[in-house]
N, C-alpha and C positions, 0 to 999 in steps of 0.2 A: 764392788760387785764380784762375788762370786764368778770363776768360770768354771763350767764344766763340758766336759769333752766326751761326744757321743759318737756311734758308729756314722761315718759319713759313706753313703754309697752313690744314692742318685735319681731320680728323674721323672717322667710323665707327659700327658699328649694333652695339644692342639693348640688354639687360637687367639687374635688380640679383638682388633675392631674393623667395622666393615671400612677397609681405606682401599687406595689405588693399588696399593699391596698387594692385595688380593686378589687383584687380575692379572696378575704378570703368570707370565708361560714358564713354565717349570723345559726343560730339554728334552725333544720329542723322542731319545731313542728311547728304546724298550727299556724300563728297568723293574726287575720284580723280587718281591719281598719273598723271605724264605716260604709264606704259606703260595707264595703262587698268585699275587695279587700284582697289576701293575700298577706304581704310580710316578708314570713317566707323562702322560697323559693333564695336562689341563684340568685342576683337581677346586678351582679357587672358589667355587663354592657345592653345599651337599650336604655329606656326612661330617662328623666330629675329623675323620682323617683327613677328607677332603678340606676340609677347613683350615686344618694345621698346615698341611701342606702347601697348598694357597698363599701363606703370609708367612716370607723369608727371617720372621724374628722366631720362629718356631723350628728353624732347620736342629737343633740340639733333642729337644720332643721327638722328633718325627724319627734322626735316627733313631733314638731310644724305641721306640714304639715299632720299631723296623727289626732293629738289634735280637728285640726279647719275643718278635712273632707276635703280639696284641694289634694288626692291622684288622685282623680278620673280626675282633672280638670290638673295633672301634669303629668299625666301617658297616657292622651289623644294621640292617634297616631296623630291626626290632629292639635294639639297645633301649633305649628310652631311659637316658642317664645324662645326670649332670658330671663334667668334666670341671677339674681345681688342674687350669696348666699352667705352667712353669715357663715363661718367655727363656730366651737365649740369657738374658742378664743373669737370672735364678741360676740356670745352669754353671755360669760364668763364677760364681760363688764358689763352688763344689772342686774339690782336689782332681787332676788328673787322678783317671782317665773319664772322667762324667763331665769336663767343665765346657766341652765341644761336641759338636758333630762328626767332626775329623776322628777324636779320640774314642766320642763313643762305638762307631761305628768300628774301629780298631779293636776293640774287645773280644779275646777267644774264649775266656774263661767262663766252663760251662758253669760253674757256682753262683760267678759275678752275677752273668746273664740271669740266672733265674731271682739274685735278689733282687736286681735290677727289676725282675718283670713284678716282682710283688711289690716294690716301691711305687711303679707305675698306678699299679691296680689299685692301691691305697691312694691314688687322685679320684678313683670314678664312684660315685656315690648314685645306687638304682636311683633311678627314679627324674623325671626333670624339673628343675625348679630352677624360676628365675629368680632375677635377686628377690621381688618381694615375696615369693613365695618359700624364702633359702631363711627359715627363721632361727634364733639362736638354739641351741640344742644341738646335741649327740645326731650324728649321723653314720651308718653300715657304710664301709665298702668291700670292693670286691678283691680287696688282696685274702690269699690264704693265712686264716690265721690258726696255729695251732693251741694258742691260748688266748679265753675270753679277752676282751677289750685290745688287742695289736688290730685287729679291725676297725677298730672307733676311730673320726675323729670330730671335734668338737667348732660348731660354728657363733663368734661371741661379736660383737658391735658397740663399739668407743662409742660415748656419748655425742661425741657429733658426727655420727654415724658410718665413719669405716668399718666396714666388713672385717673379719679375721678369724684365722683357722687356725686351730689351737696354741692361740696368743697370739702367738709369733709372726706369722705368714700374713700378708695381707692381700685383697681382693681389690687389683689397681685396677680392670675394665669388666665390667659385667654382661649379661644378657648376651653374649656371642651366638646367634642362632646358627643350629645343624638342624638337617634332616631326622636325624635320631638322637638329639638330647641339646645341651645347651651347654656352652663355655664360658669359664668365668677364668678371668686371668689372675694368676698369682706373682708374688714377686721374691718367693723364695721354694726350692724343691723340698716336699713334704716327708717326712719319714715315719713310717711305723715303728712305736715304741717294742724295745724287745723284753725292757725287763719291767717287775711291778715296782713300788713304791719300796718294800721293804729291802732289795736288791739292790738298788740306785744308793739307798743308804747306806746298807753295807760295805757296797765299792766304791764310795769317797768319804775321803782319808778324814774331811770336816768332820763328821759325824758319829766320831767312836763312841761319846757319852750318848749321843738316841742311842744308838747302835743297841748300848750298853741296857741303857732303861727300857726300850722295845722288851727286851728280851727277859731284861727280867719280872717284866708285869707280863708277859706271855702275849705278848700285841707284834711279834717277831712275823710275823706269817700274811701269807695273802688274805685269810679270812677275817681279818682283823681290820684289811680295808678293803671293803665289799664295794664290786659296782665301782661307782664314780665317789673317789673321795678327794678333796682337796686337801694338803698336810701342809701346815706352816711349821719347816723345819728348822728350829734352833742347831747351831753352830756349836763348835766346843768351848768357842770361844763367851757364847751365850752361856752354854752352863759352868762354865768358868766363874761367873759371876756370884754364882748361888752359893748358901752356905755347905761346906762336905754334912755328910758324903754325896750331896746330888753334884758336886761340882765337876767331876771328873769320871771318864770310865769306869776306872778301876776302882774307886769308892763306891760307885753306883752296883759295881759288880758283887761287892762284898756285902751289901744290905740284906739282913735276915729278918730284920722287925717285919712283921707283917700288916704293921700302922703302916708302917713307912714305905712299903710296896704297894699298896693300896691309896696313899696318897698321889704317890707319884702316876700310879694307873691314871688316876683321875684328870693329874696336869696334862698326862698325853692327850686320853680324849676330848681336851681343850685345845689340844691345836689339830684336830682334824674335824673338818667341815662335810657334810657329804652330799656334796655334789662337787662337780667340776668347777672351779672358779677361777679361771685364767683373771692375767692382769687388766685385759681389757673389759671384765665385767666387773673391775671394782669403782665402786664409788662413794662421792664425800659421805662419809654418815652412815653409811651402810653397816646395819647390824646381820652378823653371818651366824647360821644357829651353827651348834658343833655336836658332836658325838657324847659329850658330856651333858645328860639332860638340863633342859629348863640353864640350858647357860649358853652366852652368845660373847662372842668376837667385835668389837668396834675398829670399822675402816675410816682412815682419815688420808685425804690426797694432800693436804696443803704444807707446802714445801719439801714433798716427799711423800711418797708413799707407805705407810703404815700400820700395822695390827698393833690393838690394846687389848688386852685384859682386864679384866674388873678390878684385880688385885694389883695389875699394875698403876704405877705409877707416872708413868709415861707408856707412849707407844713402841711396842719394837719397830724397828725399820726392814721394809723387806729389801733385799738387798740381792736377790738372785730370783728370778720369776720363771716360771712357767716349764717347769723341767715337766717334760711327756712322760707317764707311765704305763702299762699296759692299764692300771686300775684307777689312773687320777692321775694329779698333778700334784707338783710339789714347788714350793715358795720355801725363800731361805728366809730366817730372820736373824737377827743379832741379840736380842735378849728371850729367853722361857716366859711363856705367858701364862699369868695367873690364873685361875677362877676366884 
């Protein structure tokens, strides 16, 4: 498998499930959030804040929600928002100084704090919906985003029917009612993607021959995967395989035929799908259309997860899932796939 290694920063607000939890007294002296809110006060049930606050597995959230000033914007009676939070464990994941309470509330750095706050804000999705109402599909939130889709994220359901938020993350307790929206617990801190599709390729090191062919079929650029694209990315290892000059970068780089530019175009837009299509929305048999007309993709689960080709001969195996892009997702494979 594949690793790859993404910005880790941090965090997000509120709640588990209604337990005895939720009645315990928080410590009555005064204590108040940088907008001037108190929540020293008996808070265990109410709003989204109140909620969090209430149940001691959310003390890591609540700093964070305290830290970056968003009391004000989660304790709003008119919010009318679903909440994706992140229990203490989630947090417990994450590098100092995000992996506590202790730590988080220790943070002076005004930079941090404000990614921090737009990590937050990337939990809270307008609008309320409970779990049946939380159907698969793209969802807005409220982080600032300066380039389309760092605001999306995406909600997908395994076939025997867990919850999960762009792949990865999964939805351990649902339906947490607030006053102004509802909570659905997660069990990992959620991050907005900072770069697209054709950037992520570029800055690992696998991928010099896409890199290579991207570029020179002129498929190098954001417009090239529009909206939500799924890309099943061959390794170099993958085109290692093929005859030169597709086999290597630097071969691929040197290609003048203009047959042979135009074929190769074509094999790309066989491995890009368009839509989002995380691991949890694949299934046995599942034919995926792709970018290249009138041609599809066959998905196989059994003994492993894997993409075919018409042309191939076996399945590639994907072998790295679900990398987040501002424009899609991307899926590693081990061998180029045909049309």
């Amino acid at each position: 498998m594949q690793k790859f290694h993404f910005l880790v920063l941090a965090v997000l607000a509120t709640a588990i499930s209604f337990t005895a939890c939720q009645k315990e007294q928080l410590p009555v002296q005064q204590e108040l959030t940088p907008d001037g809110i108190n929540i020293s006060s008996d808070r265990s049930s109410g709003t989204i804040v109140d909620v969090a606050i209430g149940n001691p597995d959310f003390s890591a959230l609540v700093a964070a929600v305290v830290k970056t000033n968003q009391v004000g914007l989660l304790s709003d009676a008119g919010l009318n928002a679903t909440v994706l939070a992140p229990n203490n464990d989630a947090f417990a994941q994450l590098p100092a100084p995000f992996n506590n309470a202790a730590n988080i509330s220790g943070i002076t750095d005004a930079k941090t704090i404000n990614t921090l706050r737009q990590i937050l804000r990337y939990h809270v999705v307008p609008g309320k919906r409970n779990a049946a109402q939380f159907a698969n599909g793209n969802y807005q939130t409220l982080n600032n985003a300066a380039t389309p889709g760092a605001n999306q994220l995406t909600v997908g359901r395994t076939i025997d029917g867990g919850v999960f938020i762009n792949g990865n993350t999964q939805v351990i307790a649902a339906d947490v009612a607030a006053t102004n929206g509802v909570i659905h617990v997660i069990n990992k801190v959620l991050f907005p993607p900072t770069q697209d599709i054709a950037q992520i390729a570029i800055s690992n090191g696998n991928f010099t021959a896409l890199v290579a062919a991207l570029k020179k079929t002129g498929l190098a650029n954001v417009a090239s995967f529009p909206g939500n694209t799924t890309v099943f990315a061959p390794t170099d290892a993958a085109f290692a395989q093929l005859p030169a000059p597709l086999n290597n970068a630097a071969n691929i780089k040197a290609i003048t035929d203009p047959a042979t530019i135009n074929t190769l175009k074509s094999v790309l837009l066989y491995h890009l799908v368009p839509a989002r299509v995380f691991s949890v929305d694949l299934r046995e048999g599942l034919q995926a259309p792709t970018n290249l007309p009138n041609a599809t993709l066959t998905i196989s689960l059994t003994g492993g997860a894997t993409v075919k080709g018409t042309g191939n001969a076996a399945g590639s195996n994907i072998v790295g899932v679900n990398i987040l892009a501002r424009n899609g997702v991307i899926h590693v494979i081990d061998q180029v796939l045909l049309p």
